[in-house]
C-alpha positions in Angstrom: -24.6 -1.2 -28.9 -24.1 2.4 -29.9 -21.2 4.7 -31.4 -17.9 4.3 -29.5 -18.2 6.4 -26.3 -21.8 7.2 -27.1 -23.8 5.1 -25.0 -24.5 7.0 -21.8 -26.6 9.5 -24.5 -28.5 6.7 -25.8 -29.2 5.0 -22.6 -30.8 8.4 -21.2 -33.2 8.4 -24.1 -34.1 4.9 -23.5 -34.4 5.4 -19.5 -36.5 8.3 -19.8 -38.6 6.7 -22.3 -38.9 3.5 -20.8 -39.2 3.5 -17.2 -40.8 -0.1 -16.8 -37.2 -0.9 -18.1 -33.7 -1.7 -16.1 -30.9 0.3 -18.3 -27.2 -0.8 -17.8 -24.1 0.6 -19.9 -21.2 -1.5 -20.3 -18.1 0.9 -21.0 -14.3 0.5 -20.7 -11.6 3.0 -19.3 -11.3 4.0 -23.3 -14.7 5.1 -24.5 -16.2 6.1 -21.3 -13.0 8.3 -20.3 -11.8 9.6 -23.4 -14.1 10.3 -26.6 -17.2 9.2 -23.8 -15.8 11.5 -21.2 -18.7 14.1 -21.6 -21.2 11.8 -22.1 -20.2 10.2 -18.6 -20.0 12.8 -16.6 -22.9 14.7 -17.6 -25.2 11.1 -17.3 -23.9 11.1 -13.8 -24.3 15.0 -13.1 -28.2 14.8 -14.4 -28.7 11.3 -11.6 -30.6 9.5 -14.9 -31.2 6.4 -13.6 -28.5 4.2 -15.2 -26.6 1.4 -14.0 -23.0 2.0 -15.7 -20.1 -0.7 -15.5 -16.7 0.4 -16.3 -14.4 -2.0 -16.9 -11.0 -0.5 -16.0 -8.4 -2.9 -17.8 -5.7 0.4 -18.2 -5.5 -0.4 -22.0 -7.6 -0.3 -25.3 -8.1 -3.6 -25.9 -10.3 -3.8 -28.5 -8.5 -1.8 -30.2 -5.1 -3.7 -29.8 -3.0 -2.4 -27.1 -2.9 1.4 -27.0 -2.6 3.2 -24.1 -6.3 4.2 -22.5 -6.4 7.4 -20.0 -6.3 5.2 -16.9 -2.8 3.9 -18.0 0.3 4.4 -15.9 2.3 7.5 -16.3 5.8 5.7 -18.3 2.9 3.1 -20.1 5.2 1.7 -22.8 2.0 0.6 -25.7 2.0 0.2 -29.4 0.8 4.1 -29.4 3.5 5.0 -26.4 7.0 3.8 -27.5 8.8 6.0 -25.4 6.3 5.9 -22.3 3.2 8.0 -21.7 3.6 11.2 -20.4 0.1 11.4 -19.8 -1.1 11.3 -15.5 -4.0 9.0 -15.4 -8.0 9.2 -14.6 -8.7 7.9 -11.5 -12.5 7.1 -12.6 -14.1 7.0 -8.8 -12.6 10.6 -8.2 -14.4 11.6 -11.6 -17.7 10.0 -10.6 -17.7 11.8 -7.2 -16.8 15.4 -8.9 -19.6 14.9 -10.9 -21.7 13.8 -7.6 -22.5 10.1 -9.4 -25.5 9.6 -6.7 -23.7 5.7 -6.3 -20.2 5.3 -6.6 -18.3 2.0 -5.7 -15.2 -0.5 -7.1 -15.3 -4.3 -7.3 -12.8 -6.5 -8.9 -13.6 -8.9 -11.6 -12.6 -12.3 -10.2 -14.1 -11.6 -6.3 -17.3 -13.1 -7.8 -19.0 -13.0 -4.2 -18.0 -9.0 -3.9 -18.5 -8.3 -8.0 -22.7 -9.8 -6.9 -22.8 -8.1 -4.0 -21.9 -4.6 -5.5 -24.3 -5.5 -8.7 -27.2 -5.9 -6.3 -26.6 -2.8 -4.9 -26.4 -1.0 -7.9 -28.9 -2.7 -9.4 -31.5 -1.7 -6.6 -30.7 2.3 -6.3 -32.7 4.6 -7.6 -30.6 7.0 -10.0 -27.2 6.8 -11.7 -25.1 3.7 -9.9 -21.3 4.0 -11.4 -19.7 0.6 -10.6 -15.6 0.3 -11.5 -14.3 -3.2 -12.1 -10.7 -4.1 -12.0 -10.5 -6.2 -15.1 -7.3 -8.0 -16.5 -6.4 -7.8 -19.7 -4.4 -11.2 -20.1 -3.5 -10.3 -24.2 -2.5 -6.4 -24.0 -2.5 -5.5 -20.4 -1.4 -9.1 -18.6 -1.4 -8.7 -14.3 -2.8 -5.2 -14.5 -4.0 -5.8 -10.9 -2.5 -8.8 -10.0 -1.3 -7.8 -6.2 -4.9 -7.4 -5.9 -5.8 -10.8 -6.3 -3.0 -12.9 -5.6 -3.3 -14.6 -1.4 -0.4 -13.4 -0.1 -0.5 -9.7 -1.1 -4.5 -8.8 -1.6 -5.3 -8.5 1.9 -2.4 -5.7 2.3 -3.4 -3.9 -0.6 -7.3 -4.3 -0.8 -9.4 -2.2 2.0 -12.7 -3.7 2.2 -15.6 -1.1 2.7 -18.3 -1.9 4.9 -21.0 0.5 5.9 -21.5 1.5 9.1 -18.0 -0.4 10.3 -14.7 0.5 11.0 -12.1 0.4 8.1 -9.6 -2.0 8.9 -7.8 -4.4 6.7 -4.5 -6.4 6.4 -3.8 -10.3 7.2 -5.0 -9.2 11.1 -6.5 -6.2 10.3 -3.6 -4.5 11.4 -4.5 -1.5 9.6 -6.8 0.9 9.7 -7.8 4.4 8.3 -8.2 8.1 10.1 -9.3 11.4 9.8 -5.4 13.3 10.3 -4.9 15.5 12.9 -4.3 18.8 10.3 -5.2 18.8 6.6 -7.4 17.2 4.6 -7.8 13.7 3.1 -7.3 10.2 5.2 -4.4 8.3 6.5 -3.3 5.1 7.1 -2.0 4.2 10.4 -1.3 0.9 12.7 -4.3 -0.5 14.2 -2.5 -1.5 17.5 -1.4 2.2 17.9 -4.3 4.0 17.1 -7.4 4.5 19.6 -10.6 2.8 18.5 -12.2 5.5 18.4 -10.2 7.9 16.1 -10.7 4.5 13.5 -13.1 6.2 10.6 -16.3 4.2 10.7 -17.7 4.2 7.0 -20.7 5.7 6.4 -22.2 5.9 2.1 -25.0 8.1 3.2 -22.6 11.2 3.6 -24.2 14.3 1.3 -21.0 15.7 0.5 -18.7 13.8 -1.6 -15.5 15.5 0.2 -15.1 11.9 2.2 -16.2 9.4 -0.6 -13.7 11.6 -2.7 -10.6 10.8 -0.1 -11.4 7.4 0.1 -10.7 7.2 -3.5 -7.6 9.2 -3.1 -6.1 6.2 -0.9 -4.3 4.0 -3.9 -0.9 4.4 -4.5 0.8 4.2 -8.3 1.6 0.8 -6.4 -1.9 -0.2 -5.9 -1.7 -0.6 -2.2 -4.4 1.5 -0.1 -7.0 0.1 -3.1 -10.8 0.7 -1.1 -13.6 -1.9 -2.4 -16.9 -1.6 -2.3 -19.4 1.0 -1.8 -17.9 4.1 -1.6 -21.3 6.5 -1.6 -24.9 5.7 -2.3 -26.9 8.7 -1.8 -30.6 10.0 -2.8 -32.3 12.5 -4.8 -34.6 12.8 -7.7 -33.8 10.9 -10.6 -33.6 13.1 -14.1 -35.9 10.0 -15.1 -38.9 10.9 -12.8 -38.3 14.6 -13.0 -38.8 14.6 -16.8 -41.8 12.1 -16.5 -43.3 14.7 -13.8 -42.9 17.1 -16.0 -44.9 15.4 -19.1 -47.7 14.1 -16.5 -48.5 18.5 -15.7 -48.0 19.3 -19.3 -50.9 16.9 -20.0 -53.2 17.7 -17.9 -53.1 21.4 -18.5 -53.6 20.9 -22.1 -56.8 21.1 -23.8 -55.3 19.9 -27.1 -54.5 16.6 -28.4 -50.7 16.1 -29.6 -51.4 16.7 -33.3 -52.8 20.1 -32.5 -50.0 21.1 -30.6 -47.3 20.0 -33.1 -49.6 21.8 -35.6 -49.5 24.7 -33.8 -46.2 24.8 -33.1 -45.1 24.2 -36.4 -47.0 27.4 -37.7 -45.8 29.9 -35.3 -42.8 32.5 -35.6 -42.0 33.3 -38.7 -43.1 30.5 -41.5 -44.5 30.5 -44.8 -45.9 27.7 -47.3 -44.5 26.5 -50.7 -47.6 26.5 -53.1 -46.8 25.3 -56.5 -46.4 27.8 -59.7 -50.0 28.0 -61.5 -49.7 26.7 -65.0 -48.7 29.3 -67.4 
């Protein structure tokens, strides 16, 4: 537990300290976007080696019903009477700008995909940033409902699958390209489209540019919604960097740690207090 929005901070001190330890933060589209926002993105920039689980319910819940910065644009809340004017975070776009080392979306009640993506996370080395779809069923009631529901989540949910073409739909009638001028990716009829101009995903791409796209799919509708894995790549963690640091620092010492705090405390400019002698 830590100060609303604070926990990224604290979890860095504890992973850096702790190696022998596994460190997850659990955070909501509220503290982790808004007054957390910093603290994310920088936790993610630095690669600490975090497991971070945002719950992405587009409302504050626990704090009864306002609208959160993942909330549509027209969100009518407690704090929004009129409709929020505000354009929403999408959180996988933010974790890929900051170049999150592990980025990928699962949905709260896929339990085989939600344990599939945990083990994932769970077993990279650096910061893993894992978005769930969660419903809210008191504030926010169906926030993601055509993703679940039979007859609609197979036309609205891409399944990501590395190293396989993305295709989805009742017959996997759809499928995803590269288009022929611009940026970004498309979605285009499977029957039409050669088999070879079908994107083939791959997580292990340096540059977030395709991740990024992928998460640029979903529509204010929810259809085009990718899950799974969207980029899982490596480079030192700020974890062992920092420990690799402290290992040189100690062996070119010749002083124990008092010493050196001694030290340090009397250089620069510093003087001492001594007591008035008695008159």
């Amino acid at each position: 537990h830590s100060i609303h929005g604070r926990a990224p901070a604290i979890a860095t001190g504890l992973s850096v300290t702790r190696p022998d330890l596994s460190v997850w933060v659990v955070t909501g589209d509220g503290d982790a976007l808004s007054i957390g926002g910093n603290h994310l993105i920088h936790a993610l920039r630095r690669n600490v080696n975090l497991k971070i689980l945002l719950f992405n319910n587009r409302i504050y819940g626990l704090t009864k019903g306002q609208y959160s910065p993942t909330s549509e644009t027209g969100k009518i809340t407690k704090s929004t009477p009129a409709g929020s004017a505000d354009a929403p975070f999408n959180p996988l776009s933010l974790a890929l700008g900051a170049e999150a080392t592990f980025v990928a979306r699962t949905i709260d009640s896929d339990r085989k995909h939600l344990q599939s993506v945990l083990r994932a996370a769970a077993q990279h080395q650096g910061s893993a940033f894992v978005e769930i779809y969660q419903n809210c069923n008191i504030f926010n009631d169906g926030a993601f409902e055509q993703l679940k529901q039979p007859d609609t989540r197979d036309d609205y949910l891409i399944p990501l699958e590395h190293g396989q073409p993305i295709t989805f739909g009742h017959n996997g009638q759809h499928c995803i390209v590269h288009p022929p001028r611009g940026f970004g990716l498309e979605v285009r009829d499977t029957a039409t489209t050669p088999a070879d101009d079908i994107v083939i995903h791959d997580t292990t791409i340096t540059d977030p540019a395709y991740a990024f796209a992928l998460s640029r799919l979903p529509g204010p509708d929810l259809r085009n919604t990718p899950i799974g894995v969207f980029r899982q790549t490596h480079r030192p963690s700020y974890d062992n960097l920092v420990q690799q640091q402290l290992t040189t620092a100690k062996a070119t010492t010749t002083h124990t740690p008092e010493q050196q705090l001694t030290a340090l405390l009397a250089t620069g400019d510093t003087w001492t207090i001594r007591p008035l002698a008695d008159a």
